[in-house]
Each structure stands twice: as structure tokens, then as C-alpha cells.
N, C-alpha and C positions, 0 to 999 in steps of 0.2 A: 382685548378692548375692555379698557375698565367700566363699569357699571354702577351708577348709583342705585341699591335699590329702595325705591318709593314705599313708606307705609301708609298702603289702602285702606279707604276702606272697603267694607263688605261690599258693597254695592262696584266701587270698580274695581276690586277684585276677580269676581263677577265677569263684569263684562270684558276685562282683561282677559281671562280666560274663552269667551263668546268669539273676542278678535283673536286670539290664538288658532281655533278651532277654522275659523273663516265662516261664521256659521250659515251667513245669507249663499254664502255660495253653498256648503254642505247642504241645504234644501233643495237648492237646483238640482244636484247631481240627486239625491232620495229619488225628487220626481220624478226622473228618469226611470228610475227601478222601482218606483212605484205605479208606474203605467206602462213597463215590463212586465210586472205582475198582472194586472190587468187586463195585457194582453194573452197572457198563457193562460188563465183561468177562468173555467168554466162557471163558476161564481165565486163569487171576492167570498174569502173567507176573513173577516174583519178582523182577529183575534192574530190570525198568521200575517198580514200584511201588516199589524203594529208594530210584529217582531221585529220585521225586514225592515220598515223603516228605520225602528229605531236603532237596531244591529249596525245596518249600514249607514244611518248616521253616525256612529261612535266610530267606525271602523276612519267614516272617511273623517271626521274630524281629526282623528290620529294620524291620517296620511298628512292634511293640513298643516297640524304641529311639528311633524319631523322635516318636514320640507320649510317648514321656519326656521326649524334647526340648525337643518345645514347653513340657510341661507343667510343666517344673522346678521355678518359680517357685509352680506351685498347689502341686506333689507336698510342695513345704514347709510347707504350710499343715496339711496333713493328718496325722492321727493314724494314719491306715492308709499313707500311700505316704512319712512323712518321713524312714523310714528305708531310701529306695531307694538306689542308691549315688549318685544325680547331687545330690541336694537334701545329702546327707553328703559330697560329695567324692571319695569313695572313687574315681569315673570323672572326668574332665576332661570338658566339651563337646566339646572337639577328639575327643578319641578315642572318646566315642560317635559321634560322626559319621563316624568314619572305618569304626568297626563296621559301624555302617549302611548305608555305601555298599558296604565288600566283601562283607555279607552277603547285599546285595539283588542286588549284580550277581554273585556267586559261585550265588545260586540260581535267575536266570533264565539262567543259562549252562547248568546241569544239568538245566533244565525245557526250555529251547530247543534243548538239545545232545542229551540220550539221552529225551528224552520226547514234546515236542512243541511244536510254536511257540504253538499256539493257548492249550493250559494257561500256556505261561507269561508271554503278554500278558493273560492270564485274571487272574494272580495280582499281576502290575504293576499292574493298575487297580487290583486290591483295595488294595494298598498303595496309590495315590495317594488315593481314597476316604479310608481309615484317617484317612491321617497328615494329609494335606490338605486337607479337609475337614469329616471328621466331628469331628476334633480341636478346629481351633480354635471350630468351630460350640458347642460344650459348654457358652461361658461363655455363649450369646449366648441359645440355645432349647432346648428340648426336642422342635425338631424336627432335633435331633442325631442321638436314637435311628434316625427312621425312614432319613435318609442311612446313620446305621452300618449299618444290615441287609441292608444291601447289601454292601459289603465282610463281613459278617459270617455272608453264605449264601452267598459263592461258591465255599467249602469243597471242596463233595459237588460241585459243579458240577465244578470244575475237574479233582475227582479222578474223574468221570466223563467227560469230553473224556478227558485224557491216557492213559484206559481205548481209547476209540472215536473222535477226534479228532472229534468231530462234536456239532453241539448240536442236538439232537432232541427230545421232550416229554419224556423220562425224566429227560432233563437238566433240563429247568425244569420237570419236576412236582419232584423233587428239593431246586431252590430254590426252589421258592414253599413246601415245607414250613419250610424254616428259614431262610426269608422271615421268615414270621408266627413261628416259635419265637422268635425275637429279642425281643421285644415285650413278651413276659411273663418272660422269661429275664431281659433285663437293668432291667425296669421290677422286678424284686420285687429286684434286687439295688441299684437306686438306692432304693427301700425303705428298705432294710437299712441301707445306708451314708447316707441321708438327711443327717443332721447333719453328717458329715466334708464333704460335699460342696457342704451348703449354706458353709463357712469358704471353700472356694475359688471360691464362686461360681457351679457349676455345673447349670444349669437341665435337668433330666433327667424328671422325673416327668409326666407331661402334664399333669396339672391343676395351676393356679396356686396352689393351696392347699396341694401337695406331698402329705403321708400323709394324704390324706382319703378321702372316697367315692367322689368321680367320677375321683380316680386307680384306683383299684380299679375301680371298672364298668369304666372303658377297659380295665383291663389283664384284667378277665373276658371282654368284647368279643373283645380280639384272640386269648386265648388259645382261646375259640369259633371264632374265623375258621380256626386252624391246626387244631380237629381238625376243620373242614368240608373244610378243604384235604388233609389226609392222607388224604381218601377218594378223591378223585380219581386215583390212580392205580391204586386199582381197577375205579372207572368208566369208566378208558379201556381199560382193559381190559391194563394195564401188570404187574399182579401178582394174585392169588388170595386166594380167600376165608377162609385161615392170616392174609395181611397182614391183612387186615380189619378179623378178627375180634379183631389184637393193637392194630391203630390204635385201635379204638374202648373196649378196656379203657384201655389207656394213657390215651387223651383226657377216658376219664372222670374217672378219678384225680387228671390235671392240671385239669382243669376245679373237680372238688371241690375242689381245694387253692387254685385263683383266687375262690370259690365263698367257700371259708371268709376270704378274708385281706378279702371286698369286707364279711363279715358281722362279724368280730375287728379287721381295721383295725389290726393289731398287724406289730411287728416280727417276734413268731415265725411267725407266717402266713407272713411276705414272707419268713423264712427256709425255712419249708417250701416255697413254692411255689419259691425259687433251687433249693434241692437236688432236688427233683420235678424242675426240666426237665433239669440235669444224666443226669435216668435218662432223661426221654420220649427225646430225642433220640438216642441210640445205641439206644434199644429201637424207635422206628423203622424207622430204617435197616438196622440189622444183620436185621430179620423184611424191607424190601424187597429184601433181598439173598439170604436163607434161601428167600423164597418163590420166587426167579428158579433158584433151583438145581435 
């Protein structure tokens, strides 16, 4: 695909680079692993938890980049990603690529260097997961999804090791909550985006029919599996009857809202359930962390 390239300047240079990375999303995913952290540690060490942010900011900005990489060629396709900067020009392939490599190896330097070895081979798989597989798997199945959720929950994990260097049940009660968050997180948001994603060909929705019912029952399914899974760390007796009591509001809410989108079948359903999980998930978290205090 030929490429005009644009002469920027500094400024959207800059922010060319910022959409490269995906940055507003790369914050979401830190705070994940930064109230992972928070949840393993006995007091926040201020100094080790900038590492980890910032490490694992770089690390997943590079996941970001290469999964633009690949995807250049669809991102053209599309009415939501045609105007990133690689499908526009604005970036060359070489110098995403070159992004890529110093940002991944500039953030397991900071994770291996002042944090921890284990976090930051923790964070290496997730990016090969990412970029390597769940990527190019997109055009192929919709057994994309369940590969990303892996890369996609090792968030809280990692920011729990770089906490306690150790993986112990809190660490995989942890991710098996946003294990299952994945599922209805980014199934109501292939929903949403249905139509753009069917132009690039990518198969996301679990039922072959796309926006129908038994995409919807699945995605009520899993979002039932994760609030049966967010009890479990109070039945192992990992946090108090505050967590509980907030898991089980929250879950309801999320479930109403997977609840309505299987009975409406609508786009605004699968919008509300996107924005729902944006809340369950740090209202988890942040009450397993409140309640450890």
C-alpha cells in the first residue's frame, strides 16, 4: 500500500506517536497493575511502583505498536482505526518498529532492573501473546478472544509479583477475575464495532451469526462465570465480607446490563454493558485492596 509520508511537525509528531502507542488505553491496563501492586503490598513503596508503572507502560505501549503493525493493512479498512497514523502515513513501518523494540526493551530493563525479574518476564509473554498471536489469530477465529485474555489479565498479576515477587493464590485469584472480565468487556465491544470489523474481516463474536442471541447468552455465560469467580477470594478466605458485599452489587449490575443486551440485542445494550465493565473492574479491585488495608 503506497504511503504519503506527512512532514510534522514537533507537536503531531508527538501525538502521532501517543496514537501509536494507544496511550489512553495503555493507562487503563498500568492501573490494573497498579492496584495489583497494591493489593500485594504491605506498604506501597512509591519509588518501586513508578518503576512498574512506568516499565509496564512502555512494555504495553510496544504491544500496542506491533499489533498496529500487523494490522496496518485492516486499520485501512476501517472507519474507527483509518485514521491512525500508520494507515495515514504520518509514522513510517521502520520507525514504528524501531518504537517498538526501544520501548519494549527500555521497559523490561526498568522491570528487571529496579523491580523484578519475574514481573518483567511476566510482561514479555504478555506482549508476545498480544502481538503474536492473539493478533494475527483475529482474522482467522473468535477463538482470538479467549488467547487475548490472557495477555489481557496479566495486568494485576504482574503488578502483584513486582509487589511480593511471588505467585501465590491472590495472585491467580486476581487473574482469574479478569480472566473472565475479558469476555464480556471486549465481546460487547466487538458488538459495538460489529460492522467496522466485519470490512476487515475479523471474526470476534463467538456465535457465527455475529449480533444475535447465542452471542448474547455466551457473553451472559461468561459474564456469570466472573461474578461466581470474584467470590472466591472471599471463600478462601483472602478478603472480608466489605469485598463481598461490593462484588456481589457490582456483579449484579453487570449481569443486569449482560441480562438486558441478551433480551434488546441492540447496539445500545452492548454499549452499556462496554461502559459497565469499564466501572466493575477497578470497583473490584480497588474494594480487594480497601478490604486488605
Amino acid at each position: 500500500m503506497s504511503k504519503i509520508i506527512h512532514k510534522n511537525t514537533v507537536q503531531e509528531f508527538i501525538k502521532s506517536y501517543i496514537e501509536l502507542g494507544k496511550f489512553r488505553l495503555s493507562l487503563f491496563v498500568i492501573l490494573s497493575a497498579f492496584l495489583g501492586y497494591c493489593i500485594g503490598s504491605e506498604q506501597i513503596n512509591l519509588l518501586n511502583a513508578t518503576f512498574l508503572c512506568l516499565g509496564g507502560l512502555l512494555i504495553t505501549i510496544a504491544s500496542n505498536t506491533l499489533n498496529q503493525i500487523h494490522e496496518v493493512e485492516l486499520d485501512s479498512l476501517m472507519t474507527r482505526t483509518q485514521n491512525r497514523p500508520l494507515p495515514l502515513g504520518k509514522i513510517t513501518l521502520y520507525q514504528a518498529q524501531q518504537f517498538a523494540l526501544y520501548t519494549a526493551l527500555t521497559g523490561f530493563f526498568l522491570l528487571s532492573y529496579f523491580v523484578n525479574l519475574k514481573s518483567a518476564l511476566l510482561s514479555l509473554i504478555s506482549l508476545i501473546l498480544y502481538a503474536y498471536l492473539y493478533t494475527p489469530m483475529k482474522i482467522k477465529s473468535s477463538f482470538a478472544v479467549f488467547i487475548g485474555a490472557f495477555p489481557g489479565a496479566l495486568p494485576p498479576l504482574i503488578g502483584y509479583v513486582a509487589a511480593t515477587n511471588q505467585l501465590n493464590i491472590t495472585a491467580w485469584l486476581i487473574f482469574a477475575i479478569q480472566f473472565f472480565w475479558q469476555f464480556p468487556h471486549f465481546w460487547a465491544i466487538a458488538w459495538v464495532a460489529f460492522d467496522d470489523y466485519k470490512k476487515a474481516g475479523f471474526h470476534l463474536l463467538p456465535s457465527k451469526g455475529g449480533r444475535d442471541f447465542y452471542s448474547a447468552l455466551q457473553i451472559f455465560i461468561y459474564t456469570l462465570f466472573l461474578v461466581v469467580v470474584s467470590i472466591f477470594p472471599y471463600a478462601y478466605g483472602v478478603v472480608g465480607i466489605f469485598y463481598l458485599i461490593i462484588a456481589i452489587l457490582t456483579g449484579t449490575i453487570f449481569l443486569y446490563q449482560a441480562v438486558n443486551l441478551m433480551v434488546k440485542k441492540s447496539r445500545q445494550a452492548a454499549l452499556q454493558l462496554m461502559f459497565g465493565s469499564f466501572f466493575y473492574l477497578p470497583s473490584i479491585l480497588i474494594t480487594f485492596y480497601l478490604d486488605k488495608i
